[in-house]
N, CA, C, O and CB atoms as a CASP TS submission, in Angstrom:
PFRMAT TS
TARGET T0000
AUTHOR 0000-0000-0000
METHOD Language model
MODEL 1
PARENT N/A
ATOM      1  N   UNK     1     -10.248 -25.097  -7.441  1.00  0.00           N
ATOM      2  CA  UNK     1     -11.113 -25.656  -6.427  1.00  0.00           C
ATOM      3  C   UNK     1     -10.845 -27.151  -6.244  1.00  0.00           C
ATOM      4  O   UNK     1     -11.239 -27.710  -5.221  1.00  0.00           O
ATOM      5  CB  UNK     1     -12.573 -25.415  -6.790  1.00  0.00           C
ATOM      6  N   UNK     2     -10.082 -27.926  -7.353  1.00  0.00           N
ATOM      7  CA  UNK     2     -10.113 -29.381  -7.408  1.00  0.00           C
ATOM      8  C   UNK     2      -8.413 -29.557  -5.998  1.00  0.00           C
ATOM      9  O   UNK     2      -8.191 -30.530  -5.278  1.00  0.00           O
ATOM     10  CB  UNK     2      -9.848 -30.083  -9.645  1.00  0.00           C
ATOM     11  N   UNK     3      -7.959 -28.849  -6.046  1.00  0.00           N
ATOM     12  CA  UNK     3      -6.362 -28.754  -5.450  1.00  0.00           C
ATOM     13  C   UNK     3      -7.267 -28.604  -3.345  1.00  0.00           C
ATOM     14  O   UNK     3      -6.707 -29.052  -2.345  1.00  0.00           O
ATOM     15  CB  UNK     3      -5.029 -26.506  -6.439  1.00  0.00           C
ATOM     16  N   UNK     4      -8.589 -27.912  -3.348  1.00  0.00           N
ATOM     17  CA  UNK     4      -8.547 -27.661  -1.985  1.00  0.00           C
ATOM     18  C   UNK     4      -9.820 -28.028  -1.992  1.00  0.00           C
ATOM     19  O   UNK     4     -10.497 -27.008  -1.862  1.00  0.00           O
ATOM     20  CB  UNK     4      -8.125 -26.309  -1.384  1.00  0.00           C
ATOM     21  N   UNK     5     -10.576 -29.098  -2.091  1.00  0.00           N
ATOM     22  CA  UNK     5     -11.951 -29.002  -2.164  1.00  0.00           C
ATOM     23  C   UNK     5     -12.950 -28.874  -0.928  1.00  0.00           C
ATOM     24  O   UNK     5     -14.101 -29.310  -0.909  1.00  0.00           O
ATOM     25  CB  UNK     5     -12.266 -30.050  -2.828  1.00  0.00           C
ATOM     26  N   UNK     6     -12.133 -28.025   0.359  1.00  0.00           N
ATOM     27  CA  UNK     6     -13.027 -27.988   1.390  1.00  0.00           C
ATOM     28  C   UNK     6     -12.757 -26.466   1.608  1.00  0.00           C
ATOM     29  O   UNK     6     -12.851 -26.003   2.744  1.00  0.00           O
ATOM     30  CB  UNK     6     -12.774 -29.066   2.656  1.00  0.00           C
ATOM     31  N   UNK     7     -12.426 -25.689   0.557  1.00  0.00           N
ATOM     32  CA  UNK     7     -12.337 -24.518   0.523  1.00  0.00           C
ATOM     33  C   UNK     7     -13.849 -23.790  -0.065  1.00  0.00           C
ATOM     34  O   UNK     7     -14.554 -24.027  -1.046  1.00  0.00           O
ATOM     35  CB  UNK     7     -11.081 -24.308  -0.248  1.00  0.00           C
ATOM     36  N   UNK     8     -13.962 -22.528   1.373  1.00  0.00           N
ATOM     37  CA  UNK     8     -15.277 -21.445   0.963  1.00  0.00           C
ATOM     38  C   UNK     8     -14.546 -20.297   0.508  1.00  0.00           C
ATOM     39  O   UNK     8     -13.330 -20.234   0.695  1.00  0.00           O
ATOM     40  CB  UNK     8     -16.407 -20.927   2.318  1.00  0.00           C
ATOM     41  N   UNK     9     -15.084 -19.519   0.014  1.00  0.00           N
ATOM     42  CA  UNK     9     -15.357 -18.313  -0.053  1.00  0.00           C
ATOM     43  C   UNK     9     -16.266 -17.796   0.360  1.00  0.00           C
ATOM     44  O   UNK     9     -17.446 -18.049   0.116  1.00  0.00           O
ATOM     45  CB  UNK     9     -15.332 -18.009  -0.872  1.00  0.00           C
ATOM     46  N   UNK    10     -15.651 -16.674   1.322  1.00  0.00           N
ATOM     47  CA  UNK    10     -16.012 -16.150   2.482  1.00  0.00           C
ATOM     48  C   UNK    10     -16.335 -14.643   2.131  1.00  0.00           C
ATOM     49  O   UNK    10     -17.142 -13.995   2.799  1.00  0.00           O
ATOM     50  CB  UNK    10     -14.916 -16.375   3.549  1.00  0.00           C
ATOM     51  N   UNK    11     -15.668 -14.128   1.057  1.00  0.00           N
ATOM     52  CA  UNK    11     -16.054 -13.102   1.042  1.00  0.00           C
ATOM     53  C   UNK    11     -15.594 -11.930  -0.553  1.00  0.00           C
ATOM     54  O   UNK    11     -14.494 -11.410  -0.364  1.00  0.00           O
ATOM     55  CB  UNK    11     -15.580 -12.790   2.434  1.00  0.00           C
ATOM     56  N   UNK    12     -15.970 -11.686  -1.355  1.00  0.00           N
ATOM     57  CA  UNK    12     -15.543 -11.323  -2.252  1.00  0.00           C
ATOM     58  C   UNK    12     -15.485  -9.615  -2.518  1.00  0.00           C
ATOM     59  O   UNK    12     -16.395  -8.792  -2.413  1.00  0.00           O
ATOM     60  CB  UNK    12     -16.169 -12.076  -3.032  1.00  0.00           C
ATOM     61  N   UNK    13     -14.314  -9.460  -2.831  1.00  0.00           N
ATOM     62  CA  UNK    13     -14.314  -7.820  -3.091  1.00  0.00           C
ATOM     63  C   UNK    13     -14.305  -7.131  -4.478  1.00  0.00           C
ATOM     64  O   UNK    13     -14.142  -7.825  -5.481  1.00  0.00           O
ATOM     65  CB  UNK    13     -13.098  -7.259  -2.481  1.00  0.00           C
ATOM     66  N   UNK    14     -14.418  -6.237  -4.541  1.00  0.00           N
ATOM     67  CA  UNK    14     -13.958  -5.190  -6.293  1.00  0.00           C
ATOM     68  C   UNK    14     -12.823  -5.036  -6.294  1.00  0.00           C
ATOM     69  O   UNK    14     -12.019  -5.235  -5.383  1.00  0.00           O
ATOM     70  CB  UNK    14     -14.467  -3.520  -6.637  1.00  0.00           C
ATOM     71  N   UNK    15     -12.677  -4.701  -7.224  1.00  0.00           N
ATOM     72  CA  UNK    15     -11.391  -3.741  -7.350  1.00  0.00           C
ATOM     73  C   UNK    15     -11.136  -2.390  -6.820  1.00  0.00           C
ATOM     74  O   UNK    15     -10.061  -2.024  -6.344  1.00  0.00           O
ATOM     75  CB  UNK    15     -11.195  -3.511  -8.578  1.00  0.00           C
ATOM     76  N   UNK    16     -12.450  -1.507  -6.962  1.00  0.00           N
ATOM     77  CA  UNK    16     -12.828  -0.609  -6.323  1.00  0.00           C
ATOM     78  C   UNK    16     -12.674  -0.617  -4.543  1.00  0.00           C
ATOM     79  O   UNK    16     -12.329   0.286  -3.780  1.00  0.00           O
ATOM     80  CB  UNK    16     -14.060  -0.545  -6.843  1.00  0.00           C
ATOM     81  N   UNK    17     -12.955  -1.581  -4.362  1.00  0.00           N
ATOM     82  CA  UNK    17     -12.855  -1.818  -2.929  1.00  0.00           C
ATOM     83  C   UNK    17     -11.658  -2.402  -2.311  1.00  0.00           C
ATOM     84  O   UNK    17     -11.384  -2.381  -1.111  1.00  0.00           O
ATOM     85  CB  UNK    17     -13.847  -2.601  -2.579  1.00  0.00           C
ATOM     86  N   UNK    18     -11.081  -2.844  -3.115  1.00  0.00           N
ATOM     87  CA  UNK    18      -9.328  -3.487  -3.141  1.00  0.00           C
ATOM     88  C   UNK    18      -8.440  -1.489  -3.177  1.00  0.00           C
ATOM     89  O   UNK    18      -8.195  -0.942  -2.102  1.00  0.00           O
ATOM     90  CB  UNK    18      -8.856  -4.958  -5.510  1.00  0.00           C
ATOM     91  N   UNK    19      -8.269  -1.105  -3.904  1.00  0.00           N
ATOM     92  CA  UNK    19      -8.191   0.433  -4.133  1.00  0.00           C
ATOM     93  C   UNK    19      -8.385   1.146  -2.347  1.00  0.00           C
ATOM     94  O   UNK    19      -7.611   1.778  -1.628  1.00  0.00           O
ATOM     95  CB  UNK    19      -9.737   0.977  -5.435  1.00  0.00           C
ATOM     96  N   UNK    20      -9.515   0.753  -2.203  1.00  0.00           N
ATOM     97  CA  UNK    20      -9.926   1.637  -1.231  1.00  0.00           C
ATOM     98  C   UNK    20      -9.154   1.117  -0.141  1.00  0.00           C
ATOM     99  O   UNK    20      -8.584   2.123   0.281  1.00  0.00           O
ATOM    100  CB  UNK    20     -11.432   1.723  -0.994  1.00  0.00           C
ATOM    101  N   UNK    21      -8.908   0.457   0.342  1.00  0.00           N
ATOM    102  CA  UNK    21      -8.644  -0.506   1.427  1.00  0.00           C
ATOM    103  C   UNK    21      -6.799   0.061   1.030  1.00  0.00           C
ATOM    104  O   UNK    21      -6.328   0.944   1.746  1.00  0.00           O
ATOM    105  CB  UNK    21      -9.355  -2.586   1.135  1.00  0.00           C
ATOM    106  N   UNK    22      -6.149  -0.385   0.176  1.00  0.00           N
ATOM    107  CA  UNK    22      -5.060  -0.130   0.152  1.00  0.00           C
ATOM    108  C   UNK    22      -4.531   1.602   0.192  1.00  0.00           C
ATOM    109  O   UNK    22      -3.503   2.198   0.514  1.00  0.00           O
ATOM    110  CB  UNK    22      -4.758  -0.888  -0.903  1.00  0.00           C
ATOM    111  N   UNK    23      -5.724   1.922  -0.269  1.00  0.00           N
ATOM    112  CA  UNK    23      -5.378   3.605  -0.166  1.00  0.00           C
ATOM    113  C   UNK    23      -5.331   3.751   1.271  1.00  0.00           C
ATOM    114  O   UNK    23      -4.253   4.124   1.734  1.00  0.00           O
ATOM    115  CB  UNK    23      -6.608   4.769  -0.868  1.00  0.00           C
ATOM    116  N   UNK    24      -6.465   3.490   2.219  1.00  0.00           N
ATOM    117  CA  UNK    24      -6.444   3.398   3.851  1.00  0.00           C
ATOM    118  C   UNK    24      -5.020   2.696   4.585  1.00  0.00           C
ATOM    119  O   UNK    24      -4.317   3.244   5.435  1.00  0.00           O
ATOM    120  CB  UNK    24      -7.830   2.378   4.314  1.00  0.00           C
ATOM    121  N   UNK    25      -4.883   1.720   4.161  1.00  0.00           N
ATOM    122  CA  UNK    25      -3.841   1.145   4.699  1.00  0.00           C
ATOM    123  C   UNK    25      -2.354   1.707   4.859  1.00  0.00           C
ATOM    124  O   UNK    25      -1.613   1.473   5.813  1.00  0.00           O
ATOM    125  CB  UNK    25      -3.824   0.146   4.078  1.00  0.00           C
ATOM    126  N   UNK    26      -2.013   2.620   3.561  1.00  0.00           N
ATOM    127  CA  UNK    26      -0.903   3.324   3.132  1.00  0.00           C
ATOM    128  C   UNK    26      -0.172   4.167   4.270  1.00  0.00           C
ATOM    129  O   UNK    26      -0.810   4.836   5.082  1.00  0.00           O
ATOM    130  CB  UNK    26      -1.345   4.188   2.028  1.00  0.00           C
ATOM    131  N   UNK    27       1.059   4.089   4.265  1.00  0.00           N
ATOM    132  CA  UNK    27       1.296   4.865   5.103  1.00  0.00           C
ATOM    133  C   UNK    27       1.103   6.621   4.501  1.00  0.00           C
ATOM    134  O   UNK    27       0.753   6.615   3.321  1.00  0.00           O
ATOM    135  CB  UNK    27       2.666   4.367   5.575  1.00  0.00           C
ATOM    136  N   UNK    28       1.256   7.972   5.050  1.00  0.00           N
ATOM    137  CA  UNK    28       0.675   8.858   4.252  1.00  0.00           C
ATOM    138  C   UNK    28       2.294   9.224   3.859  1.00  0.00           C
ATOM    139  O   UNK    28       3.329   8.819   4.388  1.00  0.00           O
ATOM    140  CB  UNK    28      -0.498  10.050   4.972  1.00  0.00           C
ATOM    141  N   UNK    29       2.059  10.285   2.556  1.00  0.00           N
ATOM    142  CA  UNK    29       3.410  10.453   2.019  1.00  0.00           C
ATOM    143  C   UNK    29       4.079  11.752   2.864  1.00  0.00           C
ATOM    144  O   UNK    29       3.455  12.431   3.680  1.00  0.00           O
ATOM    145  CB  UNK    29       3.326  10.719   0.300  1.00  0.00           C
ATOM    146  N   UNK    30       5.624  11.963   2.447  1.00  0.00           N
ATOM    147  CA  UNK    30       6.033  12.808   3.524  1.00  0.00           C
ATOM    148  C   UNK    30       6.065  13.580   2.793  1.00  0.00           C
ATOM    149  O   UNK    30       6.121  13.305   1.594  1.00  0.00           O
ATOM    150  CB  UNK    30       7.093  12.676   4.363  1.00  0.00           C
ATOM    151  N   UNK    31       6.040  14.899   3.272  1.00  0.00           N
ATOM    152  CA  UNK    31       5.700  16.578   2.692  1.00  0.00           C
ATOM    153  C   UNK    31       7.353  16.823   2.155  1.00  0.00           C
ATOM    154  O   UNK    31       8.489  16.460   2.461  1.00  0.00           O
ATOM    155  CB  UNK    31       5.056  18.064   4.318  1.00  0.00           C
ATOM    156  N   UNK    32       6.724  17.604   1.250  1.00  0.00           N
ATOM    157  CA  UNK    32       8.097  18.215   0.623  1.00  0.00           C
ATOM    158  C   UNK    32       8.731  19.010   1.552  1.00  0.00           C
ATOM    159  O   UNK    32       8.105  19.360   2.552  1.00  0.00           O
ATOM    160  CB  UNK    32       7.913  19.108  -0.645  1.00  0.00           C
ATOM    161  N   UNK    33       9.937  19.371   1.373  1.00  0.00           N
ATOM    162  CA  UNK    33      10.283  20.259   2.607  1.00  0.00           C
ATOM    163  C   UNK    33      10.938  21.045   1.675  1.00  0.00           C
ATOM    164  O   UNK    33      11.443  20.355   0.788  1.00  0.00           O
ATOM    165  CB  UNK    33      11.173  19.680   3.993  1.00  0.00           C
ATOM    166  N   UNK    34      11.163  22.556   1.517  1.00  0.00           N
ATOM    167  CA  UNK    34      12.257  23.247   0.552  1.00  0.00           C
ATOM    168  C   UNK    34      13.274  23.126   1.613  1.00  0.00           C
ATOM    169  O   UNK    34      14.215  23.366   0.856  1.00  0.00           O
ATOM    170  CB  UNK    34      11.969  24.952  -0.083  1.00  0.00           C
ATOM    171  N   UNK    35      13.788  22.967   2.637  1.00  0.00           N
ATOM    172  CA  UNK    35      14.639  22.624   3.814  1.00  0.00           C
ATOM    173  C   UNK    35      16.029  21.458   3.146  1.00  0.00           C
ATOM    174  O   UNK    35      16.329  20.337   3.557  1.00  0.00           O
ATOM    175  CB  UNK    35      13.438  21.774   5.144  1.00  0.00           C
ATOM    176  N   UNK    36      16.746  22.403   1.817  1.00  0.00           N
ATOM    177  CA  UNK    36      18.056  21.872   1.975  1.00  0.00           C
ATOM    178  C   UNK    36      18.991  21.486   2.899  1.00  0.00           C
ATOM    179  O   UNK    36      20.100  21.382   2.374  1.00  0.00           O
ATOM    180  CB  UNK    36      18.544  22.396   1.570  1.00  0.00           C
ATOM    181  N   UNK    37      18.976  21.170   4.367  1.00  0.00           N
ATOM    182  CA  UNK    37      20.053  21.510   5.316  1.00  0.00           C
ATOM    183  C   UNK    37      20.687  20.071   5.518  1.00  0.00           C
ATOM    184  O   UNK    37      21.667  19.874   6.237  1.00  0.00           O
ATOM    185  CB  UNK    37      19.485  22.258   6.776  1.00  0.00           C
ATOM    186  N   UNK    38      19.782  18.733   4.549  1.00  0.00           N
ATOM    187  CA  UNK    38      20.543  17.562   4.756  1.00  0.00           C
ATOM    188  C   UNK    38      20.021  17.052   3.451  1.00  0.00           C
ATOM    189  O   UNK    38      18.861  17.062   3.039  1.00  0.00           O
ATOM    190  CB  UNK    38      20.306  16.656   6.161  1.00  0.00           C
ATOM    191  N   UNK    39      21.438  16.468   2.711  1.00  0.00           N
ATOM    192  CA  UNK    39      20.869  15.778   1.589  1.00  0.00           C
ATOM    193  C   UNK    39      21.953  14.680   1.557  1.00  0.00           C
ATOM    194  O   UNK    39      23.108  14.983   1.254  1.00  0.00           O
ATOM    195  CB  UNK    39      20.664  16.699   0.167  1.00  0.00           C
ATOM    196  N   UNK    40      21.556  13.215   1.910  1.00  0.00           N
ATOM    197  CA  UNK    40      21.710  11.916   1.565  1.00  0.00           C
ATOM    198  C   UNK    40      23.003  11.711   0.960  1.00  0.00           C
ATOM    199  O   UNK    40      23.912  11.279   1.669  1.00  0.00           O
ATOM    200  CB  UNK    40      20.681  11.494   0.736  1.00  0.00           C
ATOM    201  N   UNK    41      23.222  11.984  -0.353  1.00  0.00           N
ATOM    202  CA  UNK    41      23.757  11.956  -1.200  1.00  0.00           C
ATOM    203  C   UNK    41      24.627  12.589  -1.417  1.00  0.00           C
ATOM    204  O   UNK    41      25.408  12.156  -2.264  1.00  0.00           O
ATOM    205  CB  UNK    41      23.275  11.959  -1.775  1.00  0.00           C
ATOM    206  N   UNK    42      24.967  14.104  -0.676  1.00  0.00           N
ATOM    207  CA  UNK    42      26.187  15.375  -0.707  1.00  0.00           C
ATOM    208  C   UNK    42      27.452  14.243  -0.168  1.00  0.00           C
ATOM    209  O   UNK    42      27.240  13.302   0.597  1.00  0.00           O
ATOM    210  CB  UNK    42      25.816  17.116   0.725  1.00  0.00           C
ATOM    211  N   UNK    43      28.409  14.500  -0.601  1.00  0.00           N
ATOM    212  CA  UNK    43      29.711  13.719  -0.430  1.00  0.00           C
ATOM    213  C   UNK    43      30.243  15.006   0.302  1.00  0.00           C
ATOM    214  O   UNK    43      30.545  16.102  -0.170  1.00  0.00           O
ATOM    215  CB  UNK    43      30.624  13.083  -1.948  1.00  0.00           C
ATOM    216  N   UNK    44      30.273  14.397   2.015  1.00  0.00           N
ATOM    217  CA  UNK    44      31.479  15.458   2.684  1.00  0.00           C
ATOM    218  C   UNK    44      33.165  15.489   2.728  1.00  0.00           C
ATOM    219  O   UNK    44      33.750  16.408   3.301  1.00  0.00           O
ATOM    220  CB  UNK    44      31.238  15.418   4.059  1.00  0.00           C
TER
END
């Protein structure tokens, strides 16, 4: 506080609520596919 002393706090969160927020934010994960027909990594 001594480095910015015209600094507020505006608003304080949990951790719980840090969690939540980043869980929302996430993009969603992509589904498994059993759909071998392209794999990255096969050397043609």
């Amino acid at each position: 506080m001594t480095s910015f002393p015209k600094a507020r706090i505006t608003r304080i969160t949990t951790a719980r609520e840090q969690e939540e927020q980043a869980a929302a934010d996430a993009l969603p994960e992509a589904e498994d596919s059993d759909d071998d027909a392209w794999d990255p990594f096969e050397e043609t």
